[in-house]
Phi, psi and omega in degrees: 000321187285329180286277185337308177272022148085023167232055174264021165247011201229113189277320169303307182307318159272018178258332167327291150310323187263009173273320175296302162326316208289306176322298179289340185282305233234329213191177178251123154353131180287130199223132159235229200214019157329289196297318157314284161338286216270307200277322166118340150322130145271175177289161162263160189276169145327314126344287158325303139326293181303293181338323209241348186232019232275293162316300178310315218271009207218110179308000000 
């Protein structure tokens, strides 16, 4: 996925990722209402996300 977003040299970015997975995957995200606050929205998992951008991921 990160070489599909032109960020496969970025070593931060895929310890990011892979912290994020693990988080959805392993535990529940530490989460607050931020996101809610401002967008009107709560957040979507990861899962969700790819699902709804489905199309960026996919050559």
């Amino acid at each position: 996925m990160a070489d599909l977003m032109g960020l496969g040299g970025s070593d931060h970015f895929k310890n990011h990722l892979a912290n994020v997975i693990s988080d959805d995957l392993f535990g529940t995200p530490d989460m607050n209402d931020v996101i809610e606050k401002i967008t009107g929205n709560g957040p979507m998992t990861l899962a969700e996300f790819i699902d709804k951008n489905r199309a960026a991921f996919t050559a």
